[in-house]
C-alpha positions as CSV (number, residue, x, y, z in Angstrom):
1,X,90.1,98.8,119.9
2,X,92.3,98.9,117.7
3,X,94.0,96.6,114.8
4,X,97.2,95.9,116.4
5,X,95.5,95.3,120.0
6,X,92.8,93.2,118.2
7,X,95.1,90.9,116.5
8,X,96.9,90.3,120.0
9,X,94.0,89.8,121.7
10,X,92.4,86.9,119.8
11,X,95.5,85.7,118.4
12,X,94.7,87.0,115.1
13,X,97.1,85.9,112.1
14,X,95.2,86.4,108.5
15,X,92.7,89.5,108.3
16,X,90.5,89.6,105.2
17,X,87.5,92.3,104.5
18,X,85.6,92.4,101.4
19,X,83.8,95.7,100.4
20,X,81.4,96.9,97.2
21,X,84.1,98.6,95.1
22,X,81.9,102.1,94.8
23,X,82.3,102.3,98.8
24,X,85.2,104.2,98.5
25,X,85.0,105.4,102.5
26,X,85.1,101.6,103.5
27,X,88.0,101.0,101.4
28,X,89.7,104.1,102.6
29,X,89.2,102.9,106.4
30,X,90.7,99.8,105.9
31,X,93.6,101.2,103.8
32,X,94.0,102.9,107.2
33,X,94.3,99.7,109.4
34,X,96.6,98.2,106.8
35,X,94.7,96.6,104.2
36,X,95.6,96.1,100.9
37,X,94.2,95.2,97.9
38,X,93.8,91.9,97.0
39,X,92.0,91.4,94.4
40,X,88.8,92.6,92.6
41,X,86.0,90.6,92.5
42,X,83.4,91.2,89.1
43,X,79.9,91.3,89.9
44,X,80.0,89.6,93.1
45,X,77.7,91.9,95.1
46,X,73.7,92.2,94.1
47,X,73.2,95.5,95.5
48,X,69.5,96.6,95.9
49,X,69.9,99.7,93.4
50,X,72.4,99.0,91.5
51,X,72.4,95.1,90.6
52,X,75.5,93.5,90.3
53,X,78.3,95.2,91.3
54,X,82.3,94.6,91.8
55,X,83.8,93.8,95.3
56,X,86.8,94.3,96.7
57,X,88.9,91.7,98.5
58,X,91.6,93.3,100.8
59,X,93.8,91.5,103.0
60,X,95.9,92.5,106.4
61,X,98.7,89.8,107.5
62,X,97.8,90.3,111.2
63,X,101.1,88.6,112.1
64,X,103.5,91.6,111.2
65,X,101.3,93.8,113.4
66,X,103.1,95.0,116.4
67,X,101.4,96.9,119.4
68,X,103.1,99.6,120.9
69,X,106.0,98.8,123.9
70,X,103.7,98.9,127.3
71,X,99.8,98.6,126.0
């Protein structure tokens, strides 16, 4: 499914992810359903390996989305 239909679906308005900042494939996926950057959070994440690590908070106003005319 996908972003547009989503968002009609369940009435979505605000969308918000937030992913480690060195997963750049994540951030790259979401760039691709219209997520931007909204901020960077410092040290937010304590990842297994790596200890504290930065996060990124991206953000998709689900109310501009449009689905395509007859889906």
């Amino acid at each position: 499914m996908n972003v547009a239909r989503a968002a009609q679906k369940w009435q979505l308005r605000k969308g918000m992810v937030v992913v480690v900042a060195s997963n750049f494939a994540a951030q790259r996926v979401a760039a691709a359903c219209g997520f931007r950057v909204l901020c960077v959070l410092p040290r937010a994440f304590q990842h297994p390996e790596r200890g504290l690590v930065d996060t990124v908070l991206l953000f998709n106003d689900l109310s501009c989305v449009r689905t395509p005319m007859g889906r």
